[in-house]
Each structure stands twice: as structure tokens, then as C-alpha cells.
MILUM-866517 format. One record per residue: x, y, z of N, C-alpha, C in turn; residue in three letters. Coordinates in steps of 0.05 Angstrom, whole numbers, plus 5000, padded with zeros to 4 digits. Example, Ala and Ser with C-alpha at 12.3 -4.5 7.8 and 13.67 -1.06 7.14 Angstrom:
// residues 2
526448865156524649105156526449345156ALA/525749555142527349795143525850015157SER/
***
This chain:
// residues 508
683233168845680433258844680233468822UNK/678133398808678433678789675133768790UNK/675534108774672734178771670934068746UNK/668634088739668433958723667934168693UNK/668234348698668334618682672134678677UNK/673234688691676034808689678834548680UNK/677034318690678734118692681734128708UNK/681834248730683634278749685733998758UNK/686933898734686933648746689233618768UNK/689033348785691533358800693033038796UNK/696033108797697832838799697532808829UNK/698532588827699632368853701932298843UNK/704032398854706732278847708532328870UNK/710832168883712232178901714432388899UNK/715832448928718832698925719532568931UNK/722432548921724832428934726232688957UNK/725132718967726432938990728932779006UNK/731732859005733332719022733332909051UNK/732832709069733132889096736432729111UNK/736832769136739632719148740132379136UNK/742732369155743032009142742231759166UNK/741631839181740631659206739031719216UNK/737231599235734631669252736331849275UNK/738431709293739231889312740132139314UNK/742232249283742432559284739532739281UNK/738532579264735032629265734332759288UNK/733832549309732232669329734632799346UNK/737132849346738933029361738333249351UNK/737833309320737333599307734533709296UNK/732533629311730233649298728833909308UNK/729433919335728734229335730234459322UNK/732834419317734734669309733534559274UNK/732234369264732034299237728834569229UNK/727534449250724034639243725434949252UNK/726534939265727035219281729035429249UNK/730435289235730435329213728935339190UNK/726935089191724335179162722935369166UNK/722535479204720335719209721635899207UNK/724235999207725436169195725336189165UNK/725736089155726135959113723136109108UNK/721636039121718436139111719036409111UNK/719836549138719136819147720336909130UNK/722936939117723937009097723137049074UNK/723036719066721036739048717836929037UNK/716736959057714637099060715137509054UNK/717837469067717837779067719437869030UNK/720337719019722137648992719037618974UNK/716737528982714837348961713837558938UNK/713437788959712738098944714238068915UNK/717138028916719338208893720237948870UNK/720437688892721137488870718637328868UNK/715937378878714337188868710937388877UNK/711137598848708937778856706037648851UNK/704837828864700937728866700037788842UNK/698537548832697437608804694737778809UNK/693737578834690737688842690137608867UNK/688237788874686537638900684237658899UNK/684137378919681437348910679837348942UNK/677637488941677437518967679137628995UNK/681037788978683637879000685437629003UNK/685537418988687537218984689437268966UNK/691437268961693437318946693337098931UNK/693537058908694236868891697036898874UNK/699636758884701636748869702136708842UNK/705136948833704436858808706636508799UNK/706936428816708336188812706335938817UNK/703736038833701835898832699935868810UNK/700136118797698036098777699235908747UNK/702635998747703735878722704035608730UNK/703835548754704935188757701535038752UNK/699235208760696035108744695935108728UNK/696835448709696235368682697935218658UNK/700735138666702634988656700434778659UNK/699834578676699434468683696434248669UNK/694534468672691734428650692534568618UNK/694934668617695634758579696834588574UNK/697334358574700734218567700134138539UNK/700933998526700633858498698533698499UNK/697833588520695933318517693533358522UNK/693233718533690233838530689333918502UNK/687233888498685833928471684934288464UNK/683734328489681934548488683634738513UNK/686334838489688235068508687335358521UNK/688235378529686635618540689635898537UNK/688936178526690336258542690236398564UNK/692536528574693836658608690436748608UNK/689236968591687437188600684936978612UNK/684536798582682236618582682336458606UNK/684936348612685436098636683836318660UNK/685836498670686236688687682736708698UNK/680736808679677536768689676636508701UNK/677336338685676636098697677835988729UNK/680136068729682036058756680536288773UNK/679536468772677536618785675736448799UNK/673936358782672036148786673136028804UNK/674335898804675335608816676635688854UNK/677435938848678536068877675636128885UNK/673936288874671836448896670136068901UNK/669935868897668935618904670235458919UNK/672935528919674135488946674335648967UNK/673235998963672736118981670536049001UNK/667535998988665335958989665635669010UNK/668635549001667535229006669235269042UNK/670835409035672535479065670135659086UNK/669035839080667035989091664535809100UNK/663735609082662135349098663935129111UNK/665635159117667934979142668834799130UNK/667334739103668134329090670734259100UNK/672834449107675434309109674634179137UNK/673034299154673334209183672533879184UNK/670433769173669733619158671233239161UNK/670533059179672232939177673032759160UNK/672032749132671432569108673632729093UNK/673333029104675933139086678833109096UNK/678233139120681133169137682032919128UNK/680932669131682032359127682732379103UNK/681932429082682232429052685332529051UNK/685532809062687333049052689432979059UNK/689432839089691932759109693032459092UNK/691532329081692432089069693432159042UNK/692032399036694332419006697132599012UNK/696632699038699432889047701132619054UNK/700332469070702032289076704032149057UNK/702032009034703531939013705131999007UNK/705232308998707532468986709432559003UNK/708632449024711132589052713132329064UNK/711732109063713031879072715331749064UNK/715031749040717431769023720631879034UNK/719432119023721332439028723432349054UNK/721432159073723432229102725031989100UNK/726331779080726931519087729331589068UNK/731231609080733731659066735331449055UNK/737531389045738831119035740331059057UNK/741031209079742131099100740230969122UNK/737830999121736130909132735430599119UNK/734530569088734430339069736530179080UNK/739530239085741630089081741129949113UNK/740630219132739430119160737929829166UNK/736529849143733429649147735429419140UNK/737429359119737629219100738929069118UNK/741229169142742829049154740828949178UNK/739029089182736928879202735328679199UNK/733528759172733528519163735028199158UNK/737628329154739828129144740927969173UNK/741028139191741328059220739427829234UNK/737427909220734627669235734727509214UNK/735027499192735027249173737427059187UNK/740227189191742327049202741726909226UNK/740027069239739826909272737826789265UNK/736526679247733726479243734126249236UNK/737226309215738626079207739725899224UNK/741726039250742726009253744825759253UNK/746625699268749325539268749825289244UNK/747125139248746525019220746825099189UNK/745925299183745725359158744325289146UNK/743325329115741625249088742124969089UNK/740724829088740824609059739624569041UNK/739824549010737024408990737224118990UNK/735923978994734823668986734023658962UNK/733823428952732423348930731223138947UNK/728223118945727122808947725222688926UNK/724822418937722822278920720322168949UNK/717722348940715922198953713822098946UNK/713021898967710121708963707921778978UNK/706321958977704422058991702721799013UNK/702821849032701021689037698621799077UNK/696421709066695521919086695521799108UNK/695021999136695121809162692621649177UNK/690921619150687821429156688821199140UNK/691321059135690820979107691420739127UNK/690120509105689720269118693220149116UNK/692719909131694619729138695819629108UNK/694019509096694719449072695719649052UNK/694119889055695620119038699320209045UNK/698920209077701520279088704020059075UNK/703219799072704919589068705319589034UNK/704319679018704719678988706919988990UNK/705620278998707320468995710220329007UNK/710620259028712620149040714619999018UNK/713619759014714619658981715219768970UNK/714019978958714920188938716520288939UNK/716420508964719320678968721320518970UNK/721620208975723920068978724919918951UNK/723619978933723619878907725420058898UNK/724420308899725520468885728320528898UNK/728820518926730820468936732420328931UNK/732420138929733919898917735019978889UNK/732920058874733520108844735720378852UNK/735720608867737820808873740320658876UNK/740920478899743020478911744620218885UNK/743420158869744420058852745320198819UNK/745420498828747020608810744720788795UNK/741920748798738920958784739721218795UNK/738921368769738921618758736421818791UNK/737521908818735021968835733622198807UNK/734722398802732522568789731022468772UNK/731322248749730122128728727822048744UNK/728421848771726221728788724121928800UNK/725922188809723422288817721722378798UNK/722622458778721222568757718522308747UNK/719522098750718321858737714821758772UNK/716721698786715321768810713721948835UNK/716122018838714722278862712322438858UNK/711122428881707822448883708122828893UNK/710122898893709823158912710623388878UNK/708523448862707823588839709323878837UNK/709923898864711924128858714524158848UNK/716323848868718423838855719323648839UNK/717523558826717723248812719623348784UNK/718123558776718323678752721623748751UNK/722123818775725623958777727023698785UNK/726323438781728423218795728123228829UNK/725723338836725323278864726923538879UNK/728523758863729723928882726924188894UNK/728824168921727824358938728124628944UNK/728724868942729425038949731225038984UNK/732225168974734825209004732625269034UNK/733125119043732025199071733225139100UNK/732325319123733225319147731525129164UNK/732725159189730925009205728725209218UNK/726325019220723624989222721725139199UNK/722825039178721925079157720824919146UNK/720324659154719324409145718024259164UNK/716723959149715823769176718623639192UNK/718623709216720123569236721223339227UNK/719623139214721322809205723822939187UNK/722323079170724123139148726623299153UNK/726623489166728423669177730523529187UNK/729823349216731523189225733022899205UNK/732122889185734022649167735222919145UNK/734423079145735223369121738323369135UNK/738223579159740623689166741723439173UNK/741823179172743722959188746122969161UNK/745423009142746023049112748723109106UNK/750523089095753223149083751623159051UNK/753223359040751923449006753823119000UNK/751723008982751822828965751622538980UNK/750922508997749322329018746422279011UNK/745122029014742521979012742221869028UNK/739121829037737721819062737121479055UNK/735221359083734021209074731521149071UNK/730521139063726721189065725421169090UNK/724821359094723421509125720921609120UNK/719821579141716221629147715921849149UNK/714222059148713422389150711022349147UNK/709122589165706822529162704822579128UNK/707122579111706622759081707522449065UNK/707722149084709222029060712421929076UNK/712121759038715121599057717221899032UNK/719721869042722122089028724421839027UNK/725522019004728421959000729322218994UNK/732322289009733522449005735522449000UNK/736322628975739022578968739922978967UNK/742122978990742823258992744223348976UNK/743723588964745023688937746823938947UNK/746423978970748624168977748124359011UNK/750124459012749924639041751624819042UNK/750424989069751925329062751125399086UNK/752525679095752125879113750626099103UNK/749726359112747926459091750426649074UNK/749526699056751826839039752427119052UNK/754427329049754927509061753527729059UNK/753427999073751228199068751428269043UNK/754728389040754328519009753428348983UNK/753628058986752527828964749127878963UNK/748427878985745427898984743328108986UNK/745328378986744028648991742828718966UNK/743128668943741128728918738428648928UNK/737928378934735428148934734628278954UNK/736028328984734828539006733728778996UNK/735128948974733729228970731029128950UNK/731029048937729428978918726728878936UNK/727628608962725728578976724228758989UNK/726229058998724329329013722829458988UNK/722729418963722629598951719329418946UNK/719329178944717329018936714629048955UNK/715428988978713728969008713229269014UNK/713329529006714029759013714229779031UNK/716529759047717829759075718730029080UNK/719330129063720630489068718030569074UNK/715130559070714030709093713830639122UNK/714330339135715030289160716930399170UNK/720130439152721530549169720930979170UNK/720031069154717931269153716831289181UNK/715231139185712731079204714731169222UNK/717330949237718630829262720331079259UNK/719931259241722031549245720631749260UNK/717031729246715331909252715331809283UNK/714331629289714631549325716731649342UNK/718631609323721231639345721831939356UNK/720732089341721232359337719032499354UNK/715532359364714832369371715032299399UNK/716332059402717331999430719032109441UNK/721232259431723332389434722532729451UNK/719532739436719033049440716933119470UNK/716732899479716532809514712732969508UNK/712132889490709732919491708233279481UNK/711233399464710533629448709533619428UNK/710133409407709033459385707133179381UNK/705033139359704032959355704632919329UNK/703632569321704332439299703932669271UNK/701132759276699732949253701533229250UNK/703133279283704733549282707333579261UNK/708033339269711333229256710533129231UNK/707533029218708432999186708133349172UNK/706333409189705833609172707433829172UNK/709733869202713233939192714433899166UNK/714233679164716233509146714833529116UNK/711833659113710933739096711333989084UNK/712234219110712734439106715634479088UNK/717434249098719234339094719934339069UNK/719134059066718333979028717634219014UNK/714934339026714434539006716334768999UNK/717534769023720135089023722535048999UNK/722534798997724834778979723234678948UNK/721534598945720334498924718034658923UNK/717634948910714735038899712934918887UNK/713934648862712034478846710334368874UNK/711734218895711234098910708434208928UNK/709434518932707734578958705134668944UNK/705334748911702034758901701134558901UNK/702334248893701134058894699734058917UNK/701234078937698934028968696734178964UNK/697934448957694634658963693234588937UNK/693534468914691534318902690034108904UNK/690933958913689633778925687633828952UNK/688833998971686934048992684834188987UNK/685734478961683134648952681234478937UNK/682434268915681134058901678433908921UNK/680133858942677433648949675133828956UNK/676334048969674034278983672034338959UNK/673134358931671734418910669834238900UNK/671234038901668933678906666333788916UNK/667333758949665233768954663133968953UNK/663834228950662634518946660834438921UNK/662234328892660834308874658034128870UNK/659133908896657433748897654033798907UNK/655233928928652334048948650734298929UNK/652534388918651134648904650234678875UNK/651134378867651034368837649934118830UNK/651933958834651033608822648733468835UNK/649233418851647833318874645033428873UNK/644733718878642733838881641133898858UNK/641833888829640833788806639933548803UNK/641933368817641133118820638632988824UNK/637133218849635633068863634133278863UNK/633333448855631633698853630333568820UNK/628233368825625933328803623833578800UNK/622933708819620833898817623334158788UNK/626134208801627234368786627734228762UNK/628533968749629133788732626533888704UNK/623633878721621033828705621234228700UNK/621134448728620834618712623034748684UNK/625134658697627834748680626334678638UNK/625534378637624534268621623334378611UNK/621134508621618034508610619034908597UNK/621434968607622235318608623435258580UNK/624735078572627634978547625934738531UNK/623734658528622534498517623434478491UNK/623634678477624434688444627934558448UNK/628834588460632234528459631934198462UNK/630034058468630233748469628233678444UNK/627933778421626333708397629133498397UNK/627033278380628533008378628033098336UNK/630433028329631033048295629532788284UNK/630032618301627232368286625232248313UNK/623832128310621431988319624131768339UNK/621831788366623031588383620731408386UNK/622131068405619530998414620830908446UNK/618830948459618630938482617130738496UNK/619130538511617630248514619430138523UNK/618629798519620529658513620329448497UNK/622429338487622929078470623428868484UNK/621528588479621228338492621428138481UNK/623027938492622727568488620627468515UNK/618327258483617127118515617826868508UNK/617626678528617526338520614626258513UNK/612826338519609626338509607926558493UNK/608126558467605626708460603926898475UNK/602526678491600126788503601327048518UNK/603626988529604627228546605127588531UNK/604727498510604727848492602728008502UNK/599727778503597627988519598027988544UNK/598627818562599627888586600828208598UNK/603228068576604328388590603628618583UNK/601028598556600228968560598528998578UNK/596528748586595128788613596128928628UNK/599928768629600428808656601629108661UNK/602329258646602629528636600829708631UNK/598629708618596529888609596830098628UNK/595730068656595730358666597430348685UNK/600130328685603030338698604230508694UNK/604330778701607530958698609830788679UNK/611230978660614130868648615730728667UNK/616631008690618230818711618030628724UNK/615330518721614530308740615430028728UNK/615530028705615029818687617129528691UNK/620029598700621629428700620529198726UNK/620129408751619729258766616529108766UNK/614329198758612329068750612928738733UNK/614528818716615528618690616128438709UNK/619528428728620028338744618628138764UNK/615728268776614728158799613327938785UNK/611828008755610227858755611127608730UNK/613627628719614427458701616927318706UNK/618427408724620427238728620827378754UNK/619727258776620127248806619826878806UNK/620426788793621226448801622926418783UNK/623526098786626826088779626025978749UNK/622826028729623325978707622426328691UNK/624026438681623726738668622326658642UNK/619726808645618526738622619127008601UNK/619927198607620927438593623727518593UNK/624227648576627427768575626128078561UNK/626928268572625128498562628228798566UNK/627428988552629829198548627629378549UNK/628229598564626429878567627730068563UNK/626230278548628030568539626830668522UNK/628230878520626931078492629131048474UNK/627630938452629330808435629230928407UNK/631731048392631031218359632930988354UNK/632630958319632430848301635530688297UNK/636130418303638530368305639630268335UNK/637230328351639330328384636929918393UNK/635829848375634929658379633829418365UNK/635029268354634329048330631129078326UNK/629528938348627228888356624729138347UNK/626129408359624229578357624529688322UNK/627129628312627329768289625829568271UNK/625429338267624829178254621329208261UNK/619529198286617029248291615629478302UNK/617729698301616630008300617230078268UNK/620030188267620630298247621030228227UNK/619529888226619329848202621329748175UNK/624429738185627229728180627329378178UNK/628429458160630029118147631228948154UNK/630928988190633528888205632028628209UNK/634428498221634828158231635728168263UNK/634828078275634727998301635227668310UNK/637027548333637227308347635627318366UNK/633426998363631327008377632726808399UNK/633326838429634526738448633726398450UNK/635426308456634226038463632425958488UNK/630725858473628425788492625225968496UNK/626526218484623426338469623026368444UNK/620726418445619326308419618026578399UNK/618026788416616427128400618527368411UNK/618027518390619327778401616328048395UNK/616328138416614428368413615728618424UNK/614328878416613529138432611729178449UNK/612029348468610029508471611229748484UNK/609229968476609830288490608230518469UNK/610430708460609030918442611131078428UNK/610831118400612331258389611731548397UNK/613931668396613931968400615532168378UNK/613832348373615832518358617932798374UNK/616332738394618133008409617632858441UNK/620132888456619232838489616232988498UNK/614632808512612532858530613333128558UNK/614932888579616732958597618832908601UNK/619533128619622433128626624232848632UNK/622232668643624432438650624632278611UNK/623832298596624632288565627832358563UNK/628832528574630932628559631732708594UNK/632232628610632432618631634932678637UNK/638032568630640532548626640232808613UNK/639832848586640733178580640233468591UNK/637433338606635933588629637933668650UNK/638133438672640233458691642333558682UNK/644633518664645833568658646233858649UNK/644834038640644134228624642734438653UNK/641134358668640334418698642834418710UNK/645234328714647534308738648734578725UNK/649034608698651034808676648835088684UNK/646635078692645635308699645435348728UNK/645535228738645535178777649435328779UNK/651035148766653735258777653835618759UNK/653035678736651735958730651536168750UNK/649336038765647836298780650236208806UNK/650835978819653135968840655136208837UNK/655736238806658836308797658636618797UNK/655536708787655236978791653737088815UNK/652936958834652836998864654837068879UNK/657336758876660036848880661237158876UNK/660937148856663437378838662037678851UNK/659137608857657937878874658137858904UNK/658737728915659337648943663237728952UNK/664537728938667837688941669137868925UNK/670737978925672038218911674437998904UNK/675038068866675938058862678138228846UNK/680938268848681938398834685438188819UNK/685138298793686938228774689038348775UNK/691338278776694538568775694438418744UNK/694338538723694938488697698038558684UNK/698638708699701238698695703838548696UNK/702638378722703738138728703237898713UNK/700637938706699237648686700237698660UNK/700837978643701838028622705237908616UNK/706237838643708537698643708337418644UNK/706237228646705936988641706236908616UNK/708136758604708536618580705436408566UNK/703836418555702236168547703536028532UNK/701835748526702935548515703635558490UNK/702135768478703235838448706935948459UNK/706036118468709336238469712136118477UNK/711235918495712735698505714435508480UNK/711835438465713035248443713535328415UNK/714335658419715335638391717235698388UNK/
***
């Protein structure tokens, strides 16, 4: 979430946090595990004074100085344009705290649009963290366990066949020609024919015709029943004899058989498979449960991630601003929204006076025209539509156009509306301003016209409407920012900030 003044921005990126190597020492040590991070804090907390002093507070909030260098590292890096330095950043980070003060003091966190948001990006970054490689290796051998027992005693086989589609409406006569066929070609096999050349030449089944009719390795009940039962009857290098399925007549010629290969043969394709399906957040999930079930109804699902969030942050500082950026971020969303965007947005009475106060700051450097540019399929329709306009409001115009020229399924108009300077429209430049241009007249009409009014300067505010708003939000967050800054005490330790490196100093 960022501001739209400070550009606060935030990543989304995962921790590799390693926690124990199994689920069960897990939940044997999970109280003596938190009963240690709430210690790690308290420590922490009483140390934060000497190894990690207050730059400022804001509102009686302390603002760290490891918090402030991991923001402004963060919005200074190389790939920002418009650097800021410590002093310059430092005001703006003012800003940005007393609007999360403001936004905490109206409850937004309580908010359940936020809580869902905030918990789903905590989660992300937390789910991860708890799935260790002994857990991965866990999954891999369970997985591998139920693939084994699915196979079972049987094993893989691949087939190759050749088939003749034939459906189960199909007449008598149809049945008796495919019949022929498959025995043709049979005949032609058992007399020494190439089966892959044939299937390639024959077989109706488009998937494997192309490969010589091969199949991929399969278990049982993996197929239609006819087929299965003449599949496994199979010794590798045995062929079948043409058999009915409800897909068609088959010939099968078995190209081989197997047991499933061993774990360590197939544990790459297994990890690769968890890594594809994202399965490490299920076993995530089946840790968070277990730990929950274990705690006989002490802790809840929301209690235990947001442990496991804490703990993250104790050992990773990058980590734990990320959280409190993102959580102050959204609060700032929405704060900015209700008190700035939004409310510029929709505040027309403020839009028109703001306007009519700054009138000289929207002088247009050349002549606009205000209208629109039109294709008709009839002539006659040019007077039409100034009829149909003459005493219509601007805004009204599209949907007027709309009701009365193409509300059936033949459009007798194709029309563009706007305030349009010199260049932003073939049509108007060529029959306002008079310009040398060339225009494509659409197929199927026959004229291109105007209508509206040239202007040398906006009338009203909705003229220049986008620059108003815009220019109205930059004075709305203004008076927010110095309401703020008179509402909340703030104070600067400069001494501490005078020890922040900027980006100049960093890179030379």
C-alpha cells in the first residue's frame, strides 16, 4: 500500500524461517518455544533504548531508528528517481505516521475489510516460515506411500494401441466394416507389420497416433475396464487381439512393465510436484491445526499464526517492519481515501468552488473544442443530431446519442465526445481547426461531421475536470496534514537522525 504523496511502497516476498524438524517435537515444545519469544521481546524491549534509539515520536509513539532506515532505504534505493534526503525523507515520514495516527484513532483497523486484508497478507509471509524440509521430505514419503498403495501388487504398464473408434449408436452395418478393419490390420500385424508405422497410418485415437500409439505408464483403474483387463493380462512384448471397448475396437501391443520405482528415484518429480501444487501451505495449514488441537482449546488458529509471526519478527527486523508496513499501509489507504480521494471525488459543489477560486491556473495555451466528432450512415442525420442536442447539457450527450441512434441493432452513428485541442482528433482538426489532416471514413457511413463549441478558456469546472479533482485532493490532504500536525505532538531526536547514512553517503 503506498501513500500517494510519499510513495511508501511495500514488497510481498516470502521468509524462509526454519522452525523444528517435525510436527511432533513441535507440538511437545511449543509452549517452552512462545514462552521463550515472550521472553526474547521483553529483553528486547528493555536493550531497544541503547541498541536501537528513538528517532521520534509521534504522538507519544516511538518511532525506531531501525524503522525509519529500513523506510527510507527502502523508498531511496537506485531505482527511485526523486531521492530524498534523511532531513527531507524524515518530514514526509512525519506525515505518513500522524495519518496512521488519525487512522488508528477512527478504529479503521477494527474494520473487517481490514482485518481480512492484513491477516491474508500476514499469512502469506508466515506460512511458509513454518514448513521445514523435514516436514517437505514428510509429505514426500506420504505422498509416495499412497501412490504405492494405488498401484498396488500389479504395477505400471504402458501399451501401445491401435484404435478404430466406433460409437455405441452405430449401426449394424457400421459395426461389421470397423470389425473388418481392425482384423485387416491384424492380419497385416501378425504377419510381420511395423504396429507403430500402423498406428501412426491408422489409429483414430489423435493423441497417440502421433507417438506409434504409445501410452503413458498406467495403474489400475485408470482406464476403461475392457481395456485394463486385456492391458494387465499382458507380458511386455505380447499383443492383444482385437477387443471391443466402449471407445472402439484396440490392439495392444505391451511395451513394457514395472513396480513403481523407488522413493529416492522419484523424490526429485515428488519435490518438484509439492513445489508446483503449493502443498507446503497445506502442510502449514495441518501444523497450524495440530498445534491448535493439541492446546485443548487455548489457543486459536488466528492465536498460533500470529505467534509464529512474532517470532519471525524477533529474529528478522527487515521482517517485522514489513508487517507494520503493510498493516499501517492499509490503515493509510483507507484514511487517505475517506479524507482525501474519495471525498474530492465526490464533493462537485467543492470541485466547482475550488475552480471558480484557481480559474486563471486552467487558462488553456490554445483554443479547445468541446463536442463531439461523428460518422453517420445518412446525411440527413447531421441535422438530426443537432436537434437532438441543441438544448442538452454536455454530460447528457452520450446517452441522448445512444437512445436515439443506435438503441437497435442498426447504429446509424459512431460519435467521440470530449474537449478536444488540436491533434487529439482527425475529424475535429480537419473541420474545426481547419488542419490539413486526413481521416478513415468507416465502412458503411457515408459523412463525418461536428458539433459543439470552440473555447478559448474552460467555461466550467467539469472542462478540465481531471486537473480540478486532482489539484482539490493536493489541497484537501494540505489542510488534513496541517490539522494533523496541530492535533499530535510531534517531536524529532536529531541527533539520532544526524546518524542516518542517506543514499548519497551510502554510495560513494
Amino acid at each position: 500500500m503506498t501513500d500517494d504523496r510519499h510513495s511508501l511502497s511495500l514488497n510481498t516476498h516470502y521468509y524462509n524461517y526454519r522452525a523444528d524438524n517435525s510436527v511432533r517435537p513441535l507440538l511437545r515444545n511449543m509452549k517452552i518455544i512462545f514462552t521463550i519469544v515472550s521472553l526474547l521481546f521483553t529483553l528486547a524491549a528493555g536493550a531497544q533504548t541503547t541498541a536501537d534509539p528513538v528517532v521520534m515520536t509521534v504522538n507519544g509513539v516511538p518511532v525506531y531508528r531501525s524503522e525509519f532506515i529500513y523506510s527510507y532505504n527502502k523508498n531511496n534505493g537506485e531505482e527511485v528517481i526523486d531521492r530524498k534526503t534523511v532531513e527531507e525523507y524524515a518530514d514526509l515520514y512525519v506525515n505518513y505516521r500522524l495519518k496512521v495516527v488519525a487512522a488508528l484513532e477512527a478504529h479503521l483497523d477494527t474494520m473487517a475489510s481490514f482485518r481480512k486484508e492484513y491477516l491474508q497478507y500476514r499469512d502469506r509471509q508466515v506460512l511458509p516460515a513454518i514448513v521445514t524440509d523435514a516436514d517437505v521430505m514428510a509429505e514426500a514419503h506420504r505422498l509416495y506411500d499412497v501412490q504405492k498403495a494405488s498401484i498396488g501388487p500389479q504395477g505400471l504398464v504402458q501399451p501401445a494401441h491401435i484404435l478404430l473408434r466406433l460409437s455405441q449408436k452405430a449401426s449394424a452395418k457400421e459395426q461389421e466394416a470397423a470389425k473388418a478393419r481392425i482384423d485387416s490390420i491384424y492380419g497385416v500385424l501378425q504377419n510381420g507389420g511395423d504396429f507403430e508405422q500402423l498406428a501412426k497410418d491408422f489409429s483414430q485415437d489423435p493423441g497417440t497416433a502421433k507417438r506409434g500409439g504409445l501410452l503413458p505408464w498406467i495403474a489400475v483403474n485408470q482406464t476403461l475396464k475392457e481395456f485394463e483387463e486385456v492391458a494387465f493380462s499382458l507380458q511386455t512384448g505380447e499383443m492383444s487381439k482385437p477387443f471391443l471397448s466402449p471407445a472402439g475396437y484396440h490392439i495392444i501391443l505391451m511395451k513394457g512393465r514395472k513396480q513403481l520405482e523407488p522413493f529416492d528415484t522419484v523424490l526429485n518429480d515428488i519435490l518438484k510436484f509439492i513445489e508446483r501444487r503449493n502443498i507446503r501451505e497445506s502442510i502449514a495449514l495441518r501444523k497450524v491445526d495440530a498445534i491448535v488441537k493439541v492446546s485443548d482449546g487455548s489457543k486459536t488458529n488466528e492465536e498460533v499464526m500470529q505467534q509464529y509471526a512474532d517470532s519471525i519478527a524477533a529474529v528478522d527486523s527487515d521482517k517485522k517492519w514489513l508487517f507494520k508496513e503493510y498493516h499501517d499501509g492499509l490503515l493509510l489507504y483507507e484514511a487517505s481515501n475517506r479524507m482525501v480521494w474519495e471525498k474530492a471525488a465526490k464533493d462537485e459543489a467543492g470541485q466547482e468552488a475550488f475552480f471558480k477560486a484557481n480559474k486563471k491556473k486552467y487558462k488553456w495555451d490554445a483554443p479547445r473544442y468541446r463536442g463531439i466528432a461523428y460518422f453517420v450512415r445518412d446525411g440527413k442525420d447531421v441535422k438530426e443530431v443537432e436537434k437532438c442536442l441543441k438544448k442538452l447539457d454536455f454530460e447528457d450527450w452520450n446517452e441522448k446519442l445512444h437512445a436515439t441512434f443506435n438503441a437497435d441493432s442498426t447504429k446509424r452513428i459512431r460519435a467521440e465526445k470530449g474537449i478536444f485541442k488540436r491533434g487529439d482528433n482527425a475529424v475535429v482538426d480537419r473541420l474545426v481547426f481547419k488542419a490539413d489532416t486526413t481521416f478513415k471514413m468507416p465502412e458503411g457511413f457515408v459523412e463525418a461531421a461536428v458539433y459543439g463549441k470552440k473555447l478559448k478558456a474552460p467555461k466550467v469546472y467539469t472542462d478540465v475536470r481531471g486537473l480540478v479533482v486532482s489539484d482539490y485532493q493536493e489541497r484537501l490532504e494540505q489542510e488534513w496534514i496541517a490539522d494533523l500536525r496541530r492535533r499530535y505532538a510531534v517531536v524529532i531526536n536529531y541527533d539520532v537522525l544526524k546518524t542516518i547514512p542517506s543514499y548519497a553517503d551510502i554510495t560513494k
